[in-house]
C-alpha positions as CSV (number, residue, x, y, z in Angstrom):
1,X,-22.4,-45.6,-7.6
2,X,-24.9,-46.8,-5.4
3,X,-25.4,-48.2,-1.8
4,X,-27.5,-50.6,-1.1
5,X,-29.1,-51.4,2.2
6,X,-30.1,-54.3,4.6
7,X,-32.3,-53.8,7.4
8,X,-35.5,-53.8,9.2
9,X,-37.7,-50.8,10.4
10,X,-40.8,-50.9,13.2
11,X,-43.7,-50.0,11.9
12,X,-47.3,-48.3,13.4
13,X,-46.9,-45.1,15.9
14,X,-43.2,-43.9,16.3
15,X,-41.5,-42.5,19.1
16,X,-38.5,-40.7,18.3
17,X,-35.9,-40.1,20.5
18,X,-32.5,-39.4,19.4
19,X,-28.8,-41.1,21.0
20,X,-26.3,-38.6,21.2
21,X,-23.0,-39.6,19.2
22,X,-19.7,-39.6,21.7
23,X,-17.3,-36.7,20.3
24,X,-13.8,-36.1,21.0
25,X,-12.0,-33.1,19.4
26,X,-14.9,-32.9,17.0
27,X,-14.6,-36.6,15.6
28,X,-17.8,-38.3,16.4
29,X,-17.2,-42.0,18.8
30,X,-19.1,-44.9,19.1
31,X,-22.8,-44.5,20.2
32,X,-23.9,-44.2,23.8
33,X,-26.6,-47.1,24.8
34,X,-29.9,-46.5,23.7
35,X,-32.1,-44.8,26.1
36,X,-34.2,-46.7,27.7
37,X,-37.2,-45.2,28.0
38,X,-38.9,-43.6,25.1
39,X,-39.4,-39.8,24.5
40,X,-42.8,-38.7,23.2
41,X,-42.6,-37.6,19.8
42,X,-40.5,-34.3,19.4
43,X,-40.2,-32.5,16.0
44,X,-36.6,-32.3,14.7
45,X,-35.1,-28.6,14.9
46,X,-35.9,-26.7,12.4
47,X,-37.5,-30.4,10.8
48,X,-40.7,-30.2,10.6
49,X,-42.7,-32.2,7.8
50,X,-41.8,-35.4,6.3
51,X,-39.0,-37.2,5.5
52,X,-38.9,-39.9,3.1
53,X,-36.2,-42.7,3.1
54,X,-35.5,-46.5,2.2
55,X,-36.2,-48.7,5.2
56,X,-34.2,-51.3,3.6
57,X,-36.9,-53.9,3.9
58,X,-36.6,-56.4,1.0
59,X,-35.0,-58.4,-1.9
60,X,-33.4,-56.6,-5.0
61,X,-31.6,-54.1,-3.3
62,X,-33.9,-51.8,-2.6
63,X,-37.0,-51.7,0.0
64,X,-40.0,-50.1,1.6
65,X,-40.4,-46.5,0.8
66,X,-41.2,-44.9,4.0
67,X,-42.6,-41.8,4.6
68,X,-41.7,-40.0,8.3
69,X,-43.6,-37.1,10.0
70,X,-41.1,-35.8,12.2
71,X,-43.4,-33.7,13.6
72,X,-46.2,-36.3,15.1
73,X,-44.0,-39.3,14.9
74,X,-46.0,-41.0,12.6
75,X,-44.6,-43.3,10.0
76,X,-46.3,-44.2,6.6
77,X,-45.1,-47.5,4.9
78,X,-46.3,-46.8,0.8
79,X,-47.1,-49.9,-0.8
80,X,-45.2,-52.5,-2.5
81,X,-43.1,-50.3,-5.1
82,X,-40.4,-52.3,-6.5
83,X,-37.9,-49.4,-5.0
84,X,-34.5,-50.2,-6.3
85,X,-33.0,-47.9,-3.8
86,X,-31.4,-45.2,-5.7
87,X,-33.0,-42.3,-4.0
88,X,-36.5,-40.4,-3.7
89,X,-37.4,-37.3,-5.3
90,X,-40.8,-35.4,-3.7
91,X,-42.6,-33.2,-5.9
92,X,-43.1,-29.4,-4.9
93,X,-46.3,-30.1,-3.5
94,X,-45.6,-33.1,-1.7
95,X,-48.4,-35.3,-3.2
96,X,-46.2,-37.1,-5.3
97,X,-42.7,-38.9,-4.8
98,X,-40.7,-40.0,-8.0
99,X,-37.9,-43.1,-7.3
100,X,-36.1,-45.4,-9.1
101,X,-38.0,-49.1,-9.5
102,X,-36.8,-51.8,-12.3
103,X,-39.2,-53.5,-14.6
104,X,-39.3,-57.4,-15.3
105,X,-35.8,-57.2,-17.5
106,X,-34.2,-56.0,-14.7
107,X,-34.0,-52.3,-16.7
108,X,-34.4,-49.1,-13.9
109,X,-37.1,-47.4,-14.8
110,X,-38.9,-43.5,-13.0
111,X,-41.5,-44.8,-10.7
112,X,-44.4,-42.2,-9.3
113,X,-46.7,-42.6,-6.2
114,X,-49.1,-40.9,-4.6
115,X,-48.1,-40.2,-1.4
116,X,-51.9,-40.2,0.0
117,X,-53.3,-43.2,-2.2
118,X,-50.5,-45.3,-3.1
119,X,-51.1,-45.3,-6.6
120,X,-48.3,-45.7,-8.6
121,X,-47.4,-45.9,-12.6
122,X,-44.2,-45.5,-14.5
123,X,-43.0,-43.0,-16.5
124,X,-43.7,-44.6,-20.8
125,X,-40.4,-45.5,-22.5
126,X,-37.7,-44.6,-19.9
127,X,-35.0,-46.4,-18.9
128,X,-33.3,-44.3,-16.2
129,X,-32.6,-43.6,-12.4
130,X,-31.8,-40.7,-9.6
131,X,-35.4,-39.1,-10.3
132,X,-34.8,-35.1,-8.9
133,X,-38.6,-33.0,-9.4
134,X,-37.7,-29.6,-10.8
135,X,-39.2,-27.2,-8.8
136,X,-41.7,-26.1,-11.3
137,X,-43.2,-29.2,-10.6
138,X,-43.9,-29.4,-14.0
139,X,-40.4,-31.4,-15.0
140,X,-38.6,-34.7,-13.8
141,X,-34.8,-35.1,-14.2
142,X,-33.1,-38.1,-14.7
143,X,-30.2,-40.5,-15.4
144,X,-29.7,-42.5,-18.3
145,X,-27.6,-43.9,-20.7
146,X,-27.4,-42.4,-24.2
147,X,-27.1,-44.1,-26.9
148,X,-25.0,-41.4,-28.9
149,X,-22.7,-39.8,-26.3
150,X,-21.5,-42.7,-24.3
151,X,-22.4,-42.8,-20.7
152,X,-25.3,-41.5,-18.2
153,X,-26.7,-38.7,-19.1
154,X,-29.2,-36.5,-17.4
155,X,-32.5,-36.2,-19.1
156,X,-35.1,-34.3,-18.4
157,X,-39.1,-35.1,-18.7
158,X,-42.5,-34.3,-18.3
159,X,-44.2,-35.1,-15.6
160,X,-45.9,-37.4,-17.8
161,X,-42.9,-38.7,-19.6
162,X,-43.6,-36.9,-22.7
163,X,-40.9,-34.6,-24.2
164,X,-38.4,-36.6,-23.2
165,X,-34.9,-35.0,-24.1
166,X,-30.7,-35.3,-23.1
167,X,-30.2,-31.6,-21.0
168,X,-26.1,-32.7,-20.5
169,X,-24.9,-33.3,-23.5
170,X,-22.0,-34.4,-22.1
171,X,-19.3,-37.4,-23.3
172,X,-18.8,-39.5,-19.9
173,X,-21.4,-40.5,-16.8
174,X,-22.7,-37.8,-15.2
175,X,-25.2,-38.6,-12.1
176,X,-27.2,-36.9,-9.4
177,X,-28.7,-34.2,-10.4
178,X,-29.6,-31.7,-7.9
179,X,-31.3,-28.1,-8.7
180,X,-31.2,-25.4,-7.1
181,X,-35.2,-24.1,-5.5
182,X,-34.8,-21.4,-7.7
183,X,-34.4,-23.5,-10.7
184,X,-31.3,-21.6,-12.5
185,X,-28.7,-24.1,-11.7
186,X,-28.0,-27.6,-11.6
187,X,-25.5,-29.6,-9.1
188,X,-24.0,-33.5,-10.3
189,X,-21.3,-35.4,-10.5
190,X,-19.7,-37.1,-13.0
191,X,-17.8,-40.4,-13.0
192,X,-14.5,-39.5,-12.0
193,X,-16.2,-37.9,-8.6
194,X,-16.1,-34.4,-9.6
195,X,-18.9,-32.0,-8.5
196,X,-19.8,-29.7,-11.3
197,X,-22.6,-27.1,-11.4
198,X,-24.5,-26.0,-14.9
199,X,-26.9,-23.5,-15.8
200,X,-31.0,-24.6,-15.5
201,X,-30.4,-25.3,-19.5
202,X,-27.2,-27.5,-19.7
203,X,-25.1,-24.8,-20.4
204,X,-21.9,-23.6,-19.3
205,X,-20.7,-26.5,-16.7
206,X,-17.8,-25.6,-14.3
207,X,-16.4,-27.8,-12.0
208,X,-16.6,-27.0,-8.5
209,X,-14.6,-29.7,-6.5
210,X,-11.3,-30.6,-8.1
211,X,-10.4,-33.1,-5.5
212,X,-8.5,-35.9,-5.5
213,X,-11.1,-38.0,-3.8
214,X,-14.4,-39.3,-5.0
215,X,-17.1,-36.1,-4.5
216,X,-20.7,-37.5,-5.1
217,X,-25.0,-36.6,-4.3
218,X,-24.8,-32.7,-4.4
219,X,-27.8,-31.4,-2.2
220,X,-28.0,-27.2,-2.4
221,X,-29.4,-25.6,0.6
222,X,-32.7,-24.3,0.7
223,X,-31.2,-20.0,0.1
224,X,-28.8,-21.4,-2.2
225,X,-25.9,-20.5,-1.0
226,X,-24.6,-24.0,-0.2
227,X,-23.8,-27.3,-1.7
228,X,-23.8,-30.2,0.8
229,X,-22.0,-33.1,-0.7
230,X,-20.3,-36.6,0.3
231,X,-17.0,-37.2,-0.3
232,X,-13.9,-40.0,0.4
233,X,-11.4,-37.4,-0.4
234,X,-10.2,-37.5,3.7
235,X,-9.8,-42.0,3.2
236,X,-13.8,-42.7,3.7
237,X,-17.1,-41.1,2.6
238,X,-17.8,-37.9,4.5
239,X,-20.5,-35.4,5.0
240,X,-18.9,-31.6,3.2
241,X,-20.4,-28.0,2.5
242,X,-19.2,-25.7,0.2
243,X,-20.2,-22.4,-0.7
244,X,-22.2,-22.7,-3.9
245,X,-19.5,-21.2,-6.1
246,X,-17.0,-24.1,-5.2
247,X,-15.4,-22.4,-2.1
248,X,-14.7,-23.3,1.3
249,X,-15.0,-26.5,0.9
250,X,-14.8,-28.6,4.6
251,X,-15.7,-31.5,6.5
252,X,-19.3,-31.4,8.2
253,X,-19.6,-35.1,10.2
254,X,-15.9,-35.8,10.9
255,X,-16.8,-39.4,11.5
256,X,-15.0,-42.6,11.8
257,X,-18.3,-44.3,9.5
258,X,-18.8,-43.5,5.6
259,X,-21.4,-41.0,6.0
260,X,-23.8,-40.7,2.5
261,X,-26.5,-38.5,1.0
262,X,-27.1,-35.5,2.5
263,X,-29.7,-33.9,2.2
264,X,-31.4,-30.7,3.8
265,X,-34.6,-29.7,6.0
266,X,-36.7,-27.0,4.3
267,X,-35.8,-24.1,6.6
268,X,-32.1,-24.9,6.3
269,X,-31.6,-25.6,10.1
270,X,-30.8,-29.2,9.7
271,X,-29.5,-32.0,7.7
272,X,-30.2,-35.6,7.4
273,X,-27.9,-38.4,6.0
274,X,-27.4,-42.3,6.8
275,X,-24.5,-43.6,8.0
276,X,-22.9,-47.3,7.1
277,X,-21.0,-49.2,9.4
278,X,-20.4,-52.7,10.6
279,X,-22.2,-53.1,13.8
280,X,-20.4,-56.3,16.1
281,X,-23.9,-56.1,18.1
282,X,-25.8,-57.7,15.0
283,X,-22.6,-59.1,12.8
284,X,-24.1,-56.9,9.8
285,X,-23.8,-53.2,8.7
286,X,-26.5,-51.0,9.5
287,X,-27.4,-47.7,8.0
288,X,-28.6,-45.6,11.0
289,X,-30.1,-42.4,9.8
290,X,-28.0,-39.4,11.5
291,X,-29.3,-35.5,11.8
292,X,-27.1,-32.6,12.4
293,X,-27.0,-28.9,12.2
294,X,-25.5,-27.7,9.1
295,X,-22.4,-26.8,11.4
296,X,-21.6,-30.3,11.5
297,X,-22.9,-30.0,15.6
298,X,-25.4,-31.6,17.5
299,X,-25.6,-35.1,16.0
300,X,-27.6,-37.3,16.8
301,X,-29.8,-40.3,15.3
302,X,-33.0,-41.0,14.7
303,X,-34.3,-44.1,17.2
304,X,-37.5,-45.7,17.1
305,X,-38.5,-47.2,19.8
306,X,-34.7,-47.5,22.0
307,X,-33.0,-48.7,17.8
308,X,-31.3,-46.9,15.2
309,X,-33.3,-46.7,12.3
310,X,-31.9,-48.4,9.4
311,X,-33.2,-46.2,6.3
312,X,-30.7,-44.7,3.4
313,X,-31.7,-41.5,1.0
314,X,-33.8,-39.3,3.5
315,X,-35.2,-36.8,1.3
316,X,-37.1,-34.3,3.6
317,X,-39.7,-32.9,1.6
318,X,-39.5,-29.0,0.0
């Protein structure tokens, strides 16, 4: 269920150019040389803000949290967090980032930070993972096993961790939640990689996919007309869109790599996801973060400094 990366990220000032992918009939090739000279900073189309991501630094399977502004190029390592690299969640206001950390037991727990400070504390009495902020701001969302339906569930809490209570009520595992901005729906999949969609209050789930591959990490777009999603239904994990009632359901990155976690800029005019592949350069695969359109056109990666950043999860912030 999860991907775990391995991989090292320059810190201080970025500069951020991008290296355009080599297409043929729409299927992205390998990677042109990186440029060599740098680009000054240049803000993402339609990317402005902050992105946050894993920089893969560190034991345990997780890493740095690192925080992005793709605007002035300026990069923001948070402090050690115990990050167990099963994605980031910002709050509505984007003081706060929620993320998955484990305790001395080895048990996940919700982790909070603050963004500005980098203090941190942990949700009381939760053992869970794949944090998602409802957009109230008021709400966190969560996976977690249940002790009476068996499986992951997802649970929703306070912001606190107070009133702490299983939304799903579902038999099986059902992970990623993803809501939708205007809080009346709910995006997941469950463990046999179907997407479903259900109502703000756990009601009335349908499923959306029905494919024979694995569907997984719903993202909606910002107007909520869209469901951007990864998938291995075409042999390897790809980057689709589907309308948000399950239809026209297609390929966005056409890669040869497993493309994961999408995930999309505020305005809706881009997308960001990471990439996985074995690169014969370094004898090791790296997790290059990748931007697009949310055509599937115009890919390119994120560089820093002439080298593909290694980072999983980007979560641009709301």
């Amino acid at each position: 269920m999860s991907h775990y990366p391995r991989g090292v990220l320059c810190g201080g000032l970025l500069l951020l150019t991008f290296m355009a992918l080599a297409t043929s009939n729409g299927v992205v090739g390998t990677s042109v040389p990186a440029l060599a000279a740098a680009l000054s900073p240049t803000p993402l189309g339609g990317g402005h803000g902050r992105l946050v991501f894993d920089s893969g630094i560190g034991g345990g399977g997780g890493g740095v949290i690192t925080v992005l502004d793709l605007t002035i190029g300026q990069q923001h390592d948070l402090p050690d967090t115990n990050n167990d690299g099963h994605g980031f969640a910002w709050s509505p206001d984007g003081k706060y980032i929620a993320f998955t950390g484990t305790d001395r037991d080895g048990l996940y727990r919700i982790d909070v930070i603050d963004v500005s400070t980098g203090k941190q504390r942990t949700l009381p009495n939760i053992n869970g993972m794949n944090p998602v902020w409802l957009p109230d701001g008021q709400h966190i969302a969560f996976n977690t096993e249940d002790g009476d339906l068996v499986g992951w569930q997802i649970f929703i809490t306070d912001v606190d961790g107070g009133n702490t209570h299983d939304l799903s009520h579902l038999s099986g595992d059902h992970y990623y939640p993803a809501w939708s901005l205007d809080g009346k729906h709910i995006a997941y999949n469950d463990n046999y990689g179907h997407l479903f969609v259900m109502n703000g209050d756990g009601s009335n789930p349908v499923n959306l996919s029905h494919s024979a591959g694995r569907d997984s990490a719903p993202a909606w777009s910002p107007d909520g007309k869209h469901i951007a999603f990864s998938s291995d239904r075409d042999g390897h994990h790809q980057i689709y869109v589907m309308n948000s009632d399950g239809t026209d359901q297609h390929n966005l990155s056409n890669s040869w790599t497993d493309d994961y976690a999408p995930n999309w800029s505020p305005d809706g005019q881009m997308m960001a996801f990471y990439t996985d592949f074995y690169d014969p350069k370094v004898g090791h695969g790296t997790f290059p973060i990748t931007f697009m359109n949310p055509d599937g056109s115009n890919q390119h990666r994120l560089l820093i400094k002439g080298i593909p950043a290694d980072g999983t999860y980007p979560q641009w912030q709301p």
